[in-house]
Structures are given as structure tokens and as C-alpha cells.
C-alpha positions, 0 to 999 in steps of 0.5 A: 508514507511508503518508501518509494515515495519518500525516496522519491523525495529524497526523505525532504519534508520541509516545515511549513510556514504556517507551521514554523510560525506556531512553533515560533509562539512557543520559544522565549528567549532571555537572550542572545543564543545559538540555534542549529539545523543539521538537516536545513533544507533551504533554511526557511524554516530555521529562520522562521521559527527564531525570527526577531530573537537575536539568534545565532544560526548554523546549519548543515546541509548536503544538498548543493542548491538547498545549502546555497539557499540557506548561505542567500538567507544569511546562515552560516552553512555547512555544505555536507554531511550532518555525520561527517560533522563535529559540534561541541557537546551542550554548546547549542541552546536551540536544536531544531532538528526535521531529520530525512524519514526513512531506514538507513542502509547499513552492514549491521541495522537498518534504523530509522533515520529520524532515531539516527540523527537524534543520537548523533545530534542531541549532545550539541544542546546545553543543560535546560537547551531546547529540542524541537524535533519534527518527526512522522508520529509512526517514528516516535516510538524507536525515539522514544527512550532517548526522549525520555532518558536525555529530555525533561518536559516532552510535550506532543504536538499534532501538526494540522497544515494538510501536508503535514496531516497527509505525511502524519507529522508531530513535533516534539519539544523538550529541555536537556536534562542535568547531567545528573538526571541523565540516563533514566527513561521517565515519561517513556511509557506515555510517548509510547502510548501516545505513538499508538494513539495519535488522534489523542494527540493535541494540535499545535496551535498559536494561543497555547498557553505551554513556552519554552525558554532558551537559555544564552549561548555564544555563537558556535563553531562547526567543523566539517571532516568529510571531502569537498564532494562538488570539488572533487566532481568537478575536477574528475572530469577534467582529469587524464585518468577520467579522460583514459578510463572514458575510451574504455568505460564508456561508450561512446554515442553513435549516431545512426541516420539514412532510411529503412530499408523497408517501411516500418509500421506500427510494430517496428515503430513500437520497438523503437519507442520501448526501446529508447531509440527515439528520445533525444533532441529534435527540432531547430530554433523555437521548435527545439525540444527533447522526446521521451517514449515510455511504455504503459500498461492498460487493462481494459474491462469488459462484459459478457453474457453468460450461458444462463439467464441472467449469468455476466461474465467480467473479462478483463484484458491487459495491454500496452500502450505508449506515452510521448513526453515533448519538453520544449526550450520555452518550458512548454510541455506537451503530452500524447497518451491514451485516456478515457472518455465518459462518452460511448462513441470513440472519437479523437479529441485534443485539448490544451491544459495550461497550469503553471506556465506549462501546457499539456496535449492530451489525445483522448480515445474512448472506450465502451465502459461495462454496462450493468443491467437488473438481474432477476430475483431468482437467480440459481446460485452460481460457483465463482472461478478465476484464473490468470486471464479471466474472472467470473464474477456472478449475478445474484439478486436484483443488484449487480454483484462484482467480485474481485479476483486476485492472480497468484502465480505459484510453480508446481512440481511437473508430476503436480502439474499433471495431477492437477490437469487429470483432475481437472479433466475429469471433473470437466474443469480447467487447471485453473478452476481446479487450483482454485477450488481446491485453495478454496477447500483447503482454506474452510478445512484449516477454518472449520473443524472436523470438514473434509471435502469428497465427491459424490454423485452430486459434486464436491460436498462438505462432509464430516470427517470419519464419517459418511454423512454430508454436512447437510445431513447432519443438518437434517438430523438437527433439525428433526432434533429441534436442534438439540446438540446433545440429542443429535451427538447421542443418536449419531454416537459423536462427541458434541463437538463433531456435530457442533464442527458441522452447525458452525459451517451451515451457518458460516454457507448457508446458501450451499447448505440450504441447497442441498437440503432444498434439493434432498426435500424435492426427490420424492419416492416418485422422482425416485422410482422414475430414475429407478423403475425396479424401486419398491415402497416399504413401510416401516414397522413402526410407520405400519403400527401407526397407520392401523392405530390411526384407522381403528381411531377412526 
């Protein structure tokens, strides 16, 4: 699960009943006991799981509406901090602990929450007492050696209710040790394994043949040393010092009324709205209702032809746009964005969504979605650029071929920056072609040994580095080899490793590779003396002795 969305939660993940009912299969009680939740929630889970078997029940919890809600369920409740709380140790025979998920925010660790909890709560259960512990299996390895040092019998369980499944939940049993055995961590290279291999993890299930028994225990005492923090909330407000520190503090509202001077339109409009200045309350009677703008990045994404055949430019533009949130008194709630319609005409469409007792008005706008259309086979292999505003992604073959680009922003020395542009002119390319193309370069360098990148009279080439040969030329000399390595390394006067270096990237870009060889079979003398009209055909020695070998054969 991420942060913001565990955040977002307040790290509360209650059990779910379902849940709660196959660890209730689990627990046989021989008697009366005492059973407590540091982290309650609203107690149903508590109460579930210790249902028809005489429990005691105690709770902490520090949220106001949830304790409220355990005090209804009959649970004698501790509205505060689990930490601020004092227990006294093995006096609990049932501990069930489903701690926050989360890091803690401190001057000196920041632990996971679930391994905090645990060393503060776990010397509350008594000698043979019972641990249900419900944690995110991503958890179990910072817990792990407390488990195994302070817990006989731990057994692994996958919890499989889909919100369990979807925040990767397990619960974890155990019975307290004897004081003697206490301290040496037995089992704990299993929880390890078991913590990396989760899918090997059985699931909990009603018809389990494993129980835990819970030995008896009097009723227990908690005792709470934090501040009364609702107390203490309520009565700032009505105090002198509060009312003193609001004059100077605090801003008082102003309430701003009467007509522009001239009319606004769309972009004054806008500003008002990014700026907050038309949330507040509206309207009278059933009306009455609170506004809310926000502002939404879209990005739209559209086709281009390109300047040859076949060649489709992606362009993909961000802009801005607003949201209106109306909450009603009634609980009605209605909604103006901008979506997207399958349709290709645009068109204005309104509809009301009702879920819940809640409606929603969507205002829908269409937008031309990219068509794709069959390329042909013979397409030219084309480089692929990006920048910061544009991506050109390029046709091959007889399939639409999209790839995605990613913007990195990076800063430059100004005299960087400069060096960066005079290359680029004159290449003929834009800084952000060239940026990339060097990226690029410097990527198959670190990745291939022995490749350099130069230019030459053909562009930028693969070359192999102290020398003067391209990649594909030594390629050649493979081929006309046989592709014998060794034969290759003795005629070129190489270690084998240098050659080696220059068959490895032919074979990671073949197509540049086969390319360039392609293009050095089509220059024949002809083409060349066409381009040079002062060339002239010299035989070789050897070439001579053949040629008259073979007419005096004849």
C-alpha cells in the first residue's frame, strides 16, 4: 500500500468480519479471561472474535468517534494513546493487536509501526497467553525476532476477504513463552522466509484443525497518564488567552460584495476559482449548499502525420481545467468536470448518477481520441527524439508501434548549456534532441565494452574505441571470416575481447548494424565514380593472378 494512501486512512485497517469469524475458530477458552485491543477501532472486531466465551474486554483507542463506538459495544475503553497507557505485565490472556501500517516520525528511527506497537504491548499477555497479531506480510520481517524470541508456536496465516487481499494482510498467532525461555529467537529464519515468500503462506480458513487455548485470567485495570486532549480542545476555546491571541493570530474574514468594475470573463473567472475565492456557502432554504473549485491537469494526446510516408508524429499537450463540487444540506452532491466521451463528435451531455443516496452531474465534453491506421512494410527505420513538449514515436512494420517517453528535467552549467546548443546547430538538431541522443550514447557506452560514438561522413556511428573502424566494419571482417573470433582478432591485431566487445553490440542493434552494412554492399565502383569522376579501377596483384589463372583454364 503507499503512504499517502495509508495516510489518507489514518493507518486504520479495521478486521473484517468474515475475518474476525475464522479467528474466533481458532481460540478455546477454558475459562473466564481478559482480552485487549490497544488499537480498537470501533471494537467490532474485538468482539467478534471473543464472542460467547466470557471474555473481559478492554480497549484503547485515540480516535473520539471510534472509542464512542467501542464504549456503545459494551467495552470498557480508553480514549487515548496506546503509549501513554500503563497495563500490568502477563496480566492479559488474549492480546489481539491490528496496529496502524505505517513509519513512525521520530528525532532517532523511523520504525515501522506495527514492530513499535508490539514491543510496547506484548509483555501485557501472561505465560501460555495468546497473540493474534494482523499485520501487512511486508511487516513481518522487522517483527519478526520479537515473534520468535517472546512467542512459542507461531503460525502464519494469509487472510483472503478482497480488502484483505488488496492491503496484503496475515495474521499471526502465538502463545507467550516461559520466562525461561524467553530471549532466544527459535523459528526466526522461517518468519523470514515466509515474509519473502508470501504465496507459500496458507490461508486461514474456518475448518483448520490448529486451536489456541486461553488460559484464565481476572478482569484488568488500565491506566491512562496522557492529557484529556477533547477537554482540553474545548476549553481553549472559551478561554481569555485563546480570545486575546485570535485578534492578533487570526485573521478575521472579510466579506467582500458589490460589481466589477468591468466584466469578467473566462480568465478572471478562472483566477477566482484556482484562487478559493468562490468556495463558501450559497443559496437559501432547500438550496443551501457549499461550493468548492479545484484545479485539474489534463493532458490531451493527439496525431500528426509526419513528413514521410507512413512517419506519425504523438503530440501530447497538458492543460488546465476546473471542477465544482456543490455539497447540498439534503446530502445530495453534484459535480461539474470535464470527461471524455467514446463518441468523436463533441457534444455537451448532463446525467445524473445516484449511488447511495448521493447524485452526482457530470457535464461531459468529447474529445477527437488518436486514430491509428496500417503502416507499410517497408518502412525506413526512423530515430526516435524527445523533449519536454513533444514525442515522436515512429511507425514500423504493419503494426502501430507507441513508444512512451519520459520528461527529465535536469539544470546545466550556463557554458554547458551553450555547448549543448552549438552542437545541436550544427548537427541540424534541437538541444533536446541532442540531450537525448547523447544520454543515449553515454547509456550503450556504460552497457558495452570497448564502443565509442563519432562522427562521420554518414552521422554518428558505433565505433571500437583505438581504432578507426566502425562497428560494422568489423562486422564485415566476421562475416568474410566465418565468424571466426580469433581469426578476426589475429588479422585486425586485437585481443579477442575487442572484437568480441563489437559482435555483442551488432547483436544487442542489429537493425543499425544490418543498416549500415546494407548501405556499404549498395556503393558500388559505379555509384562511386559518379560521386568522384577522377576515380580509377585498380586491380590488385593477387585479383590479376587469378583473373589470368582462370583464362588460361579456359
Amino acid at each position: 500500500m503507499s503512504r499517502p494512501f495509508a495516510r489518507l486512512k489514518l493507518g486504520y485497517y479495521p478486521l473484517p468480519t468474515e475475518e474476525a469469524h475464522n479467528i474466533h475458530s481458532l481460540l478455546v477458552a477454558s475459562g473466564p479471561y481478559c482480552a485487549i485491543d490497544p488499537c480498537a477501532g470501533d471494537g467490532t472486531a474485538l468482539v467478534e472474535i471473543t464472542r460467547d466465551t466470557g471474555a473481559h474486554l478492554a480497549a484503547i483507542e485515540i480516535d473520539t468517534d471510534r472509542a464512542a463506538g467501542c464504549i456503545q459495544r459494551g467495552i470498557t475503553t480508553i480514549h487515548g494513546s496506546a503509549f501513554e497507557c500503563k497495563v500490568q505485565s502477563e496480566s492479559c490472556s488474549l492480546l489481539y493487536l491490528n496496529p496502524p501500517y505505517d513509519t513512525e516520525l521520530g528525532p532517532h528511527h523511523n520504525r515501522r509501526m506495527e514492530l513499535v506497537f508490539l514491543e510496547h504491548c506484548y509483555r501485557w499477555v501472561k505465560t501460555d497467553g495468546v497473540l493474534v497479531f494482523v499485520i501487512p506480510v511486508a511487516a513481518l520481517n522487522s517483527c519478526a525476532r520479537l515473534l520468535a524470541s517472546q512467542f512459542d508456536r507461531v503460525k502464519l496465516f494469509r487472510l483472503e476477504h478482497p480488502e484483505c487481499v488488496r492491503f496484503h494482510q496475515i495474521v499471526v498467532f502465538g502463545t507467550r513463552k516461559k520466562s525461561h525461555g524467553r530471549g532466544e529467537p527459535r523459528g526466526i529464519d522461517a518468519l523470514l522466509r515466509a515474509g519473502y515468500r508470501p504465496s507459500l503462506i496458507p490461508a486461514l480458513k474456518p475448518d483448520l484443525a490448529e486451536r489456541y487455548f486461553i488460559p484464565a485470567s481476572p478482569p484488568i485495570t488500565i491506566h491512562y497518564s496522557g492529557l484529556p486532549l477533547d477537554q482540553i480542545e474545548d476549553g481553549i476555546e472559551r478561554s481569555v488567552a485563546m480570545q486575546n491571541a485570535c485578534g492578533v493570530l487570526v485573521r478575521k474574514q472579510q466579506r467582500m460584495s458589490g460589481r466589477p468594475v468591468t466584466p469578467l470573463h473566462k480568465g478572471h473567472v478562472g483566477l477566482l476559482a484556482c484562487s478559493g475565492m468562490l468556495n463558501g456557502f450559497f443559496g437559501e432554504g432547500d438550496d443551501r449548499h457549499i461550493a468548492h473549485w479545484r484545479a485539474v491537469k489534463h493532458v490531451d494526446e493527439f496525431n500528426e502525420e509526419g513528413e514521410e510516408i507512413g512517419e506519425t508524429i504523438v503530440r501530447r499537450r497538458e492543460r488546465f481545467s476546473h471542477e465544482l463540487t456543490l455539497a447540498f444540506e439534503n446530502g445530495r452532491i453534484l459535480e461539474l468536470k470535464e470527461t471524455k466521451n467514446e463518441d468523436q463528435k463533441p457534444k455537451f451531455a448532463g446525467r445524473s448518477i445516484r449511488s447511495g443516496g448521493y447524485g452526482a452531474l457530470i457535464l461531459r465534453s468529447a474529445r477527437l481520441a488518436p486514430t491509428f491506421r496500417q503502416i507499410p512494410t517497408h518502412l525506413a527505420k526512423r530515430e526516435v527524439c524527445y523533449n519536454s513538449y513533444t514525442s515522436y514515436n515512429t511507425c514500423r512494420g504493419d503494426f502501430m508501434g507507441t513508444t512512451r517517453s519520459v520528461v527529465i528535467s535536469m539544470r546545466l552549467p550556463a557554458e554547458s548549456g551553450s555547448r549543448l546548443k552549438r552542437m545541436a546547430t550544427r548537427h541540424g538538431w534541437t538541444p533536446s534532441d541532442a540531450s537525448a541522443r547523447l544520454v543515449e550514447e553515454g547509456l550503450r557506452r556504460s552497457e558495452f565494452a570497448f564502443i565509442d560514438f563519432r562522427d562521420s561522413a554518414a552521422g554518428r556511428q558505433a565505433y571500437v574505441q583505438g581504432s578507426t573502424l566502425a562497428v560494422w566494419e568489423v562486422l564485415l571482417l566476421v562475416r568474410s571470416y566465418k565468424e571466426d573470433v580469433a581469426a578476426v582478432a589475429k588479422h585486425l591485431q586485437w585481443p579477442q575481447a575487442k572484437v568480441q566487445g563489437a559482435i555483442n553490440y551488432a547483436e544487442a542493434f542489429p537493425e543499425e548494424i544490418e543498416e549500415a552494412l546494407s548501405e556499404n554492399a549498395a556503393t558500388d565502383f559505379n555509384a562511386l565514380k559518379r560521386m568522384l569522376p577522377q576515380a580509377r579501377k585498380h586491380d590488385s596483384r593477387r585479383v590479376r593472378k587469378s583473373r589470368d589463372a582462370q583464362a588460361s583454364a579456359r
